[in-house]
FIKE-209738 format. One record per residue (C-alpha): x, y, z; residue in one letter. Coordinates in steps of 0.5 Angstrom, whole numbers, plus 2048, in hexadecimal, padded with zeros to 3 digits. Layout:
REM residues N
XYZA ...
This chain:
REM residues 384
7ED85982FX 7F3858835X 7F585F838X 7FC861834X 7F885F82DX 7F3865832X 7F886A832X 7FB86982CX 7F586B829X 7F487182DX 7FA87382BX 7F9872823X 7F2876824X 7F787D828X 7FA87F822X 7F488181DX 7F1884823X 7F8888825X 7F888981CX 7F188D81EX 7F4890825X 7FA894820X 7F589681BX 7EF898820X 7F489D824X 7F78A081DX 7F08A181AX 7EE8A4821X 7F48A9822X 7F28AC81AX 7EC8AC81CX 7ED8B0823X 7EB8B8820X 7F18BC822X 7F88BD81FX 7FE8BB822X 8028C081DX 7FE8C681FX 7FF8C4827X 8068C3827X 8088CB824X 8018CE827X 8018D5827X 8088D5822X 8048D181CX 8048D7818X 80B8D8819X 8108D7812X 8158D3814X 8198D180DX 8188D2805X 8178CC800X 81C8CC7F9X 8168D07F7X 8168D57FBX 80F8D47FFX 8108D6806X 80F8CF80BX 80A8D0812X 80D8CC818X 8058C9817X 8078C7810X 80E8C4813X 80A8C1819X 8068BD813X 80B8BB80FX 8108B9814X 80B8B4818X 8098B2811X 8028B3810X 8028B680AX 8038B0807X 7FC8AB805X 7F98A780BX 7FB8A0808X 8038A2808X 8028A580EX 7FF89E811X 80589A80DX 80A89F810X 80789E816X 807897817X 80D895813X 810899819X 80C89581FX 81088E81CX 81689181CX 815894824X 81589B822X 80F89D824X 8108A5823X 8128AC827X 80F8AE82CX 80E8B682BX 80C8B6832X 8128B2836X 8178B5830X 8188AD831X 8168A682CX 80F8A482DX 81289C82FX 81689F835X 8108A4838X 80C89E838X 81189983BX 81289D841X 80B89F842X 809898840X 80B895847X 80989984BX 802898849X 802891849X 805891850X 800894853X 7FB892850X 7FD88B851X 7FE88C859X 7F788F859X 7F4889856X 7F888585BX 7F4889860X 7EE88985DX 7EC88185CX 7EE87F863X 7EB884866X 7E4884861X 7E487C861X 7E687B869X 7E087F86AX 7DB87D864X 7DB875867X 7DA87786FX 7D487D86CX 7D1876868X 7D287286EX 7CE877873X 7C987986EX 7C487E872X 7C887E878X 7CB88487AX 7D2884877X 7CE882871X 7CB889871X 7D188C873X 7D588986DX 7D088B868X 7D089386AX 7D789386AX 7D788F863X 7D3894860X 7D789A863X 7DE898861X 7DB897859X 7D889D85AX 7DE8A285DX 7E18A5858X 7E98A3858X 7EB8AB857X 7E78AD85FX 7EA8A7863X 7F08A7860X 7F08AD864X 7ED8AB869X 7F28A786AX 7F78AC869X 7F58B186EX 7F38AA874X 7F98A6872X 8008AB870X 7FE8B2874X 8008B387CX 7FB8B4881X 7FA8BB880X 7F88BA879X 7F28B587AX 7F78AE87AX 7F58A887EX 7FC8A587FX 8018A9883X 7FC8A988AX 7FB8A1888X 80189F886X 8058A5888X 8098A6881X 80B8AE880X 8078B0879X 8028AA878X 8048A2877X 8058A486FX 8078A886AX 8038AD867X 8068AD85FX 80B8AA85BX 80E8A3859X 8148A585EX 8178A9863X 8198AF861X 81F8AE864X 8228AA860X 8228A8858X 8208A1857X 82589D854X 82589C84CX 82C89984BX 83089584FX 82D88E850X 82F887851X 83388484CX 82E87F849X 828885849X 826888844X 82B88F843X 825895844X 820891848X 81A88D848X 816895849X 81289084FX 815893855X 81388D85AX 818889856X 81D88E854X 81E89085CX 82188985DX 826888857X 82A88F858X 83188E859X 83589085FX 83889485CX 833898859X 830898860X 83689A863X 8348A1860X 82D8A2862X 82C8A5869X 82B8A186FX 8248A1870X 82389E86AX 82A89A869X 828893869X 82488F864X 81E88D86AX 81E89586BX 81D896865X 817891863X 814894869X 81489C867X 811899860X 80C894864X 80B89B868X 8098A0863X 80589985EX 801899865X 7FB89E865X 7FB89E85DX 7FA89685DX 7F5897862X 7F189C85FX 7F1898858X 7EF89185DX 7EA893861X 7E589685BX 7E7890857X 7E688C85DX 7DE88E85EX 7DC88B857X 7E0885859X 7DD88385FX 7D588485DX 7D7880857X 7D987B85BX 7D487B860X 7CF87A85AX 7D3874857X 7D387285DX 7CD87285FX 7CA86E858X 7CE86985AX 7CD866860X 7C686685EX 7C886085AX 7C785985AX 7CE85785BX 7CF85B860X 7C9859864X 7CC851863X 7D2853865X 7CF85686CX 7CC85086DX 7D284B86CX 7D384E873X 7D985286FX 7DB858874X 7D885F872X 7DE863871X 7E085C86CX 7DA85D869X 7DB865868X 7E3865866X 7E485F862X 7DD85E85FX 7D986485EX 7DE86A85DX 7E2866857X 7DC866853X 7DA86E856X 7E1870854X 7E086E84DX 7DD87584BX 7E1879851X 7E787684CX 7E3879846X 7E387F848X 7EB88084AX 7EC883843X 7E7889844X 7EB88A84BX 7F188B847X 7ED890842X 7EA894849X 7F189484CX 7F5897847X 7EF89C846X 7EE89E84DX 7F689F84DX 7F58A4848X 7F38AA84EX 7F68A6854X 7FC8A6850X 7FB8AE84FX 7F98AE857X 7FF8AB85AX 8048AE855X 8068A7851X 8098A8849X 8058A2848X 8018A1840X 7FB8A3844X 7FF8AB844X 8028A983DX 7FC8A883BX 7F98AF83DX 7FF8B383CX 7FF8B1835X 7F88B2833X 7F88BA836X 7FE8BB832X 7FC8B682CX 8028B382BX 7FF8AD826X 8058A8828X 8058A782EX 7FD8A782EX 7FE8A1829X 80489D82DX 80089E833X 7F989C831X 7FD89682CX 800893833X 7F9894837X 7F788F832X 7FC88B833X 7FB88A839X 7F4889839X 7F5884834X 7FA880839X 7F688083FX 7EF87E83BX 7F4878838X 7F6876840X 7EE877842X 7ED87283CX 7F386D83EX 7F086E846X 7E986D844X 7EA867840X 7EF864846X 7E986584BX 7E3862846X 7E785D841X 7E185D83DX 7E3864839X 7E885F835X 7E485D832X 7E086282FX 
C-alpha cells in the first residue's frame, strides 16, 4: 500500500469514530445525574413566572425545561441536536451568555498553543536526554538521569506550576531566584495572564490578507498586526516583536511546567528503545565496519529506537491538554481546560458537548499524524 492510499484509508476510517464520539458525548451528557433546569434558577425554581391558556401557573423550573428543550423524547433531542451541529449551530452557552461554537474557538487556541509549545519542550529535552542516559548505562549521569525520570512523571503539575511561579515570577523578597541572578525587578516572568495587563490584546485590525478576528494563536497574530492598530497600543507593547515577546513570556512557565512532566516519561522511554536496540545484530555490524559511534548511534540505532517514542506522540497530546486543565486555572488562562471546568460546576451541557466534541477531534488528528509519521519511519506499516 503506497503512503497516500495509507492516509486516505485513515481518514475514511475518522468518520465512524467521530459518528460514535457525537453520540458517546450526547449519551454522557444525559446521563450525567443532575438538572441543568433546576441549577440555572436555584433557590428561584418554585417561583410562578407565567400562566398557560388554561390558567395552570408556570414555575421558572418548568420554563427552564421547555426552554432548554428537554421535555421533549431523548431521539428528538439527539436529531435536534445533530442536525444543528452540521448546520454550525452548536447551541447557547447558558453560562457565557454566548453560542457554544464561539466560546469553544477562543478557548480552543489557547489550549493548543500551550500544549503544542509544551510539547516542543518536552521531545527535545526527554529524548536529548534518554540517547546520552542509554549511552552511558550505569554510569553516574545514567543514574541521575533516571532519578530525575521518575521525579518529573511523578511531580504533580499543579505544585510545580507553582513552584515555578513562586521561583521564576516573584522578587527576591518572596523567595524569587532571578532578580539577584539576572537583576530583573520582580522575577524574569510573568506571574498569570496570557498578556500584561497593561494593554488589550488586538482582536481586530490585522493585515489585509489575515484572517479578520485573528487566528487565536497569538505567537502568530503578534506579526500581522497592522500599524495602525499597533499605533493605538501603548509604547511598551507598540511593535509586532514586543508583542510575540509579551506572549512568549507569559507561555513560558505554563509550557515549562506541561513539558517538563511530560519530558520525564519521554526520556525513560527512550532510554529503554534505545537500549534494546543497541543490542541488536545490525548494530553490532555497523560498529565493526569501523562506522564512528556517534554514526552508528544517530543514523543507525535511534530511527528504529524512535519508532515507539513516535507512537507515543499521540498519548503526549492527550496528557498536555489534560494537564492544562489545572495549569490553565494556575496561570489564569481562558483555555478549553478552564472551559471545561466551568461548565460542569455550572452544568452547562452545551459547552460540556462542544468542548468534549472538539477534545475528540483533536485526539483523532494527532493519532492520524502519529499514524502517518509511523508509517514514514517503518515503511512496512503500509502494508498491513
Amino acid at each position: 500500500m503506497k503512503l497516500h492510499e495509507f492516509v486516505v484509508r485513515r481518514l475514511l476510517l475518522l468518520i465512524p469514530v467521530i459518528v460514535g464520539v457525537v453520540i458517546f458525548t450526547f449519551s454522557v451528557a444525559h446521563l450525567i445525574p443532575a438538572d441543568p433546569a433546576a441549577t440555572q434558577c436555584g433557590d428561584k425554581c418554585g417561583i410562578i413566572i407565567d400562566y398557560t391558556d388554561d390558567g395552570e401557573p408556570i414555575t421558572a423550573y418548568q420554563a427552564n425545561r421547555e426552554r432548554l428543550g428537554m421535555n421533549e423524547g431523548v431521539d428528538v433531542q439527539f436529531k435536534k441536536y445533530v442536525t444543528r451541529l452540521f448546520e454550525g449551530d452548536w447551541g447557547e452557552s447558558e453560562t457565557y451568555n454566548r453560542p457554544v461554537l464561539d466560546v469553544v474557538k477562543d478557548a480552543a487556541p489557547i489550549t493548543l498553543e500551550m500544549s503544542f509549545f509544551a510539547l516542543m519542550i518536552a521531545y527535545p529535552v526527554g529524548i536529548t536526554l534518554g540517547i546520552l542516559s542509554a549511552v552511558r548505562q550505569d554510569k553516574m549521569f545514567d543514574h541521575v538521569m533516571r532519578f530525575f525520570g521518575i521525579a518529573f512523571v511523578s511531580l504533580p503539575i499543579f505544585w510545580f506550576a507553582m513552584m515555578l511561579q513562586l521561583y521564576f515570577a516573584t522578587g527576591s523578597a518572596m523567595g524569587g531566584v532571578c532578580d539577584p541572578i539576572f537583576g530583573t525587578d520582580g522575577g524574569c516572568f510573568p506571574v498569570y495572564g496570557r498578556h500584561d495587563t497593561g494593554f488589550t490584546y488586538p482582536e481586530d485590525g490585522f493585515v489585509w490578507f489575515f484572517p479578520e478576528g485573528g487566528t487565536g494563536f497569538h505567537l502568530v497574530d503578534s506579526w500581522f498586526v497592522s500599524d495602525a492598530k499597533l499605533s493605538t497600543i501603548p509604547d511598551e507593547w507598540n511593535t509586532r516583536w514586543l508583542l510575540f515577546k509579551d506572549t512568549l513570556l507569559h507561555l513560558a512557565l505554563p509550557c515549562i511546567a506541561l513539558g517538563v512532566s511530560s519530558a520525564g516519561s519521554l526520556l525513560r522511554y527512550m532510554r529503554a528503545s534505545l537500549l534494546e536496540v543497541l543490542h541488536e545484530d545490525y548494530v553490532r555490524t555497523a560498529r565493526a565496519k569501523g562506522l564512528a559511534e556517534s554514526r552508528v548511534i544517530l543514523v543507525h540505532a535511534c530511527r528504529n529506537a524512535l519508532v515507539p517514542i513516535v507512537t507515543i506522540l499521540g498519548f503526549s497530546i492527550g496528557g498536555a491538554i489534560g494537564g492544562a486543565v489545572l495549569t490553565e486555572t494556575i496561570f489564569a488562562f481562558n483555555g478549553m481546560g478552564r472551559v471545561a471546568v466551568t461548565s460542569i460546576t455550572s452544568i452547562d451541557y452545551t459547552v460540556i458537548m462542544g468542548v468534549t466534541l472538539v477534545t475528540s477531534i483533536i485526539f483523532l488528528l494527532s493519532n492520524l499524524i502519529v499514524d502517518i509519521t509511523y508509517a514514514i519511519i517503518d515503511p512496512r506499516v503500509r502494508l498491513e
